[in-house]
N, C-alpha and C positions, 0 to 999 in steps of 0.2 A: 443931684436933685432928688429929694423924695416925693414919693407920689403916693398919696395915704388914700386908704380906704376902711371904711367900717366891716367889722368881719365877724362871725357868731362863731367862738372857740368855746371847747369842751375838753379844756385840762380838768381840772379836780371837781370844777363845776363851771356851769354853762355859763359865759360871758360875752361881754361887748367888749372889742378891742379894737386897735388900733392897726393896720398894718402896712407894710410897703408891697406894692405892686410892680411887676417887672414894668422895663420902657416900652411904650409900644412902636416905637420904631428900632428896639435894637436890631441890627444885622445878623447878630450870633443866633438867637431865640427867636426872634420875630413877631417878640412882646409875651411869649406862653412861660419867662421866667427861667428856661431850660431843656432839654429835647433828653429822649431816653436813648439810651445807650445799651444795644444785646452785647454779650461775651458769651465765652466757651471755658468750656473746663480743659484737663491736661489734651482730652482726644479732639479737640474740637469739634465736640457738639454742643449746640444749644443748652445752657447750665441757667439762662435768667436774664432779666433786664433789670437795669439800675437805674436811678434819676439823677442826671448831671444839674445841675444849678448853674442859670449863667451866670455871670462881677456883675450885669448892670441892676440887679436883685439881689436882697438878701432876707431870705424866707422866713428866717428866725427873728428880726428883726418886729415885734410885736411887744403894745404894749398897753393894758388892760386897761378901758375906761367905766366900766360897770357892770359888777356882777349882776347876773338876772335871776330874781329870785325865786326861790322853790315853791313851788303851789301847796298850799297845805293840805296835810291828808287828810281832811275829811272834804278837800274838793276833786283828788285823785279818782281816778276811774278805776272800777274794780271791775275786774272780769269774775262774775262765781262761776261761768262755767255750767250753767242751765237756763236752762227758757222756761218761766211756768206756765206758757200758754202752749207752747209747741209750736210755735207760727217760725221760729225760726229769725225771731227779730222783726220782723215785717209784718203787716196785717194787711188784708183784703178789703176792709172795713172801709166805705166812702169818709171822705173829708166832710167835716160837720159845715 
């Protein structure tokens, strides 16, 4: 059974998708989709942790329902990188 939720992904550009949600009574995961797994290198020390994916999820399982569109650039926010008052952004000045 699939268990769909709306999700904001950021492949090539920002979107609304569609996705599958682990179970939340699996026994394996215990609904978090997968549990991390450390290993060791040849000496056995600590080399990393890896993310096991549990069957009753499958992560990749997504599927795009609307791009969200780019704000145009002349409503982008530009940083120039000065203050012409010096305040620092903020002023001391009461509320009118």
């Amino acid at each position: 059974m699939i268990r769909l939720r709306i999700k904001v992904v950021c492949w090539s550009r920002p979107a609304l998708a569609l996705t599958d949600t682990p179970r939340p009574n699996c026994p394996q995961c215990r609904g978090e989709g997968g549990h991390h797994h450390d290993y060791g290198d040849h000496t056995g020390e600590y080399a990393g942790t890896e993310w096991v994916s549990c069957p009753c999820w499958d992560e990749n399982r997504c599927t795009v329902l609307l791009p969200i569109p780019r704000r145009p650039r002349w409503l982008r926010r530009r940083d120039t990188g000065r203050d012409p008052w010096g305040t620092g952004g903020y002023s001391d000045e009461p509320p009118f």
